[in-house]
Structures are given as C-alpha cells and as structure tokens.
C-alpha positions in Angstrom: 101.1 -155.7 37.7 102.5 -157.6 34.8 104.6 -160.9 35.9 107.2 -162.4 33.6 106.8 -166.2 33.3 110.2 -168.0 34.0 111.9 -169.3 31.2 112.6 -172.8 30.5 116.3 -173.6 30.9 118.5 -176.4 29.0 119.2 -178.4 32.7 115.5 -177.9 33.2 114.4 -179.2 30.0 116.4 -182.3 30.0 115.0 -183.1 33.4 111.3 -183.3 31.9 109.9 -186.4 30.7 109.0 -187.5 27.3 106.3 -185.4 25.9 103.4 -187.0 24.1 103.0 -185.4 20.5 105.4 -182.5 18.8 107.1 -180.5 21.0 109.3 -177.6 20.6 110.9 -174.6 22.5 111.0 -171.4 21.7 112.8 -168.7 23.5 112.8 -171.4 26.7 108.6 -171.4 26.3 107.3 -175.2 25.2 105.5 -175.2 22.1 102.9 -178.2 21.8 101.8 -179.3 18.3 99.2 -181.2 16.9 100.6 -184.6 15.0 100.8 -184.1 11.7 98.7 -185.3 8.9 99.6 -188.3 6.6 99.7 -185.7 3.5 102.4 -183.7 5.2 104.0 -187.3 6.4 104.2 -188.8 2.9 105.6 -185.1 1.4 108.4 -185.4 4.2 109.0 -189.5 3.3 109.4 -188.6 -0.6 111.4 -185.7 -0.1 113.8 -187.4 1.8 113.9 -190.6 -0.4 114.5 -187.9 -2.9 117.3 -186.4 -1.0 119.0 -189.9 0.3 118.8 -191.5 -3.1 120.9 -188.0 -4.6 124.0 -187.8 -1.6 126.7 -190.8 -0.1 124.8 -191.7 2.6 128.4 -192.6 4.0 129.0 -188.8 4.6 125.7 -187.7 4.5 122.9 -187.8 6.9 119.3 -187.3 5.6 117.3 -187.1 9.0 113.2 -187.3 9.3 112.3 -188.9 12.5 110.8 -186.8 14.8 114.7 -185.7 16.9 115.4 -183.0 18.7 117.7 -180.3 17.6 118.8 -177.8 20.0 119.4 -174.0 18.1 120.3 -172.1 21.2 120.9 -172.8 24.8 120.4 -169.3 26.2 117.3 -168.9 26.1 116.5 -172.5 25.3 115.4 -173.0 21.6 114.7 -176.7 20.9 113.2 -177.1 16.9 111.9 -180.9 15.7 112.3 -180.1 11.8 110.5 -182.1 9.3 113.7 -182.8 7.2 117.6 -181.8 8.0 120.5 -182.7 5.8 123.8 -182.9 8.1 127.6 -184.0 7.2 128.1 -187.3 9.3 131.9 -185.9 10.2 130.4 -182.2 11.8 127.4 -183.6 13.6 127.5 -182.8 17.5 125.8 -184.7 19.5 124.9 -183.9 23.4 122.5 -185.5 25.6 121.6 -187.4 22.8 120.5 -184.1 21.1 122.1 -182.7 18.0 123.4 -179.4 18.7 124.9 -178.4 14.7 123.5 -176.9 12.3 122.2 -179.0 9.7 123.5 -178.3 5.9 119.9 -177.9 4.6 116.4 -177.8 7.0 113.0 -178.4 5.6 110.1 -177.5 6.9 106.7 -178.6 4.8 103.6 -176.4 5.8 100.1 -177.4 5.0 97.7 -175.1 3.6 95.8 -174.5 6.5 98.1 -175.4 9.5 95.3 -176.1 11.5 93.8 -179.2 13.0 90.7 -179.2 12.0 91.8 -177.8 8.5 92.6 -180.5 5.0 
C-alpha cells in the first residue's frame, strides 16, 4: 500500500533551521540544490547591475541575494529566484520573508543544469 508523505507546512518550515546550500519548497516538499557556478553568478551580477543602473533605486528594488520568497502558503511553495524586480511601496514582508509578487523574476539556467556538467 501506497503512503502519502506529509507535507511541509508554513509553521513547520519556519521552525527548521538554516539550510546549508539552495533550498526551495515545492508543493510543501524541500527541494535541495547544488550551489551555483561562478558563470551563472556573474550572469545574475551583470544582469542586475544592468537592471539597477536602468530604474530609481528609491522606488525600485533590484534583489539577488540568495532570499526567500514565499509564492503560496497552502501547500507551502517557497522559490529563492536568481533575480526579482519589486516596487519598494508594495513589498510585504513576513517572518522576514517577502510574500509579493515581484514586478519581473529571473531565473538564469545553465546549459546543462547539472553538477558535474560546464
């Protein structure tokens, strides 16, 4: 007989610790991901200088730390995007998550998204 693994919850989830690495959830499972590699790092950094050198950084947010940004609470969907655009004055912010939806998300993909692969 088939079992159903239980599903991560948002009170769960904030009760974890820090995870080492990339960590997402998806549909309340955690997602584990390799660190990325420093092609994929400098695409992100001159896309975003890119991006904050082209928008009033007074009203606009150009994010591309590693953050967390919660998409769904039910079930749990937690997505750590490599680039997100937000207005400063819509931004919600909850257990030091953002919970809005970001004006523009970026996500760069390698060729091979493996981590063995160049």
């Amino acid at each position: 007989m088939a079992t159903t693994p239980k599903l991560l919850t948002y009170e769960e989830w904030l009760k974890l610790p820090e995870a080492e690495g990339i960590e997402e959830v998806v549909n309340g499972e955690i997602r584990k991901m390799p660190p990325n590699k420093i092609l994929h790092v400098d695409t992100v950094e001159n896309l975003a200088d890119l991006l904050k050198a082209s928008v009033d950084r007074n009203k606009i947010q150009v994010r591309v730390s590693t953050f967390g940004l919660v998409t769904g609470r039910d079930p749990l969907t937690t997505r750590v995007p490599d680039v997100a655009v937000f207005v400063r004055s819509q931004v919600v912010e909850q257990d030091a998550y953002i919970h809005s939806a970001p004006e523009l998300i970026v996500e760069v993909l390698s060729p091979a998204n493996a981590r063995g692969a160049n």
